[in-house]
N, C-alpha and C positions, 0 to 999 in steps of 0.2 A: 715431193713438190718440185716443181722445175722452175729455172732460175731464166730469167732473161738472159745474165752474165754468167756465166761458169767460171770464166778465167777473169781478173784482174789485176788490181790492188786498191787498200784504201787508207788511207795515210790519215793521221789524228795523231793530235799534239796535247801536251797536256805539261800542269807541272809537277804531280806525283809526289806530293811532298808526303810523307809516312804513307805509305804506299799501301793500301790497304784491301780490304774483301771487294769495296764497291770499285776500286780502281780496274781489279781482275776479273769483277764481273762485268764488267763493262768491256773491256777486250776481248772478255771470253765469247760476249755476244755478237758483237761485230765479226768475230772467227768464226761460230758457230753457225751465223744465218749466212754468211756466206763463206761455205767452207773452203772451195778451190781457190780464192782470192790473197794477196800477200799483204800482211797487215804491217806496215812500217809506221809508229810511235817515234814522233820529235819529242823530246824533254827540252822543256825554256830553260836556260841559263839562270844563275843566280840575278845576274843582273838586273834580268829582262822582268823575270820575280817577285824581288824587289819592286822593282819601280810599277808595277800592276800589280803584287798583290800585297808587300811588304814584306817581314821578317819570314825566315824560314824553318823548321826546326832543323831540316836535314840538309847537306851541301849539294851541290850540281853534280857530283862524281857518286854522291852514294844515291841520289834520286833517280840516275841512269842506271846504277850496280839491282836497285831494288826492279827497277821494270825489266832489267836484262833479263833477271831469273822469271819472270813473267815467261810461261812457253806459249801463250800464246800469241806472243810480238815477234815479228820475223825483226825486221832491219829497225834499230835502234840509232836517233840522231840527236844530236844536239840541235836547240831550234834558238836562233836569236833572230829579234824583231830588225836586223840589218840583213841575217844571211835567210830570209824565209827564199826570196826569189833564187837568189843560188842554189839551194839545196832543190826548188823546184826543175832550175835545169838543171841538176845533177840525175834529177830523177826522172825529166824527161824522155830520154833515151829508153831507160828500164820499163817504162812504161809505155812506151808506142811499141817497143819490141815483142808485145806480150798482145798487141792488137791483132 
C-alpha cells in the first residue's frame, strides 16, 4: 500500500498511568500504519494529572520509565499544560528538517 507520507513524525501525548496492553497497542498502531514516521509520546506531569484527571496510581518518573520500555516510541517528553508551545518549538526545527 503506498503512503501519501513516507517520512515524518507524529507526536501523541498521553498520561499512561499503569501502562498497559491498550496503551502499546495503540502506539504500536500509529508505528505500524505509518512505518517510516518518528513517533514522539509527551507523558503529562503529575501535576497537569491531577488537576484533569485526579489521583494517580503511578508517579510522573515511573509513567515515563513504563513508556520508555515501549519500543515503539521514539523520543519520550515530559508534557505540561505551560510548556505544550515550548516543546512545540523545540520540535519545530526536527520537523521541517525532515520536509
Amino acid at each position: 500500500m503506498e503512503y501519501a507520507y513516507k517520512y515524518g513524525d507524529i507526536f501523541t501525548v498521553g498520561v499512561f498511568d499503569l501502562f498497559h496492553f491498550g496503551h502499546a497497542k495503540a502506539l504500536e498502531q500509529a508505528k505500524k500504519l505509518y512505518p517510516y514516521v518518528h513517533l514522539t509520546v509527551g507523558v503529562c506531569t503529575d501535576e497537569d494529572t491531577k488537576f484533569y484527571k485526579g489521583k494517580t496510581v503511578m508517579n510522573q518518573a515511573e509513567r515515563l520509565e513504563s513508556v520508555r520500555h515501549c519500543r515503539y516510541a521514539g523520543l519520550k517528553l515530559w508534557l505540561t499544560r505551560n510548556s505544550f508551545f515550548d516543546i512545540l518549538i523545540f520540535l519545530l526545527p526536527v520537523f521541517c528538517s525532515r520536509l
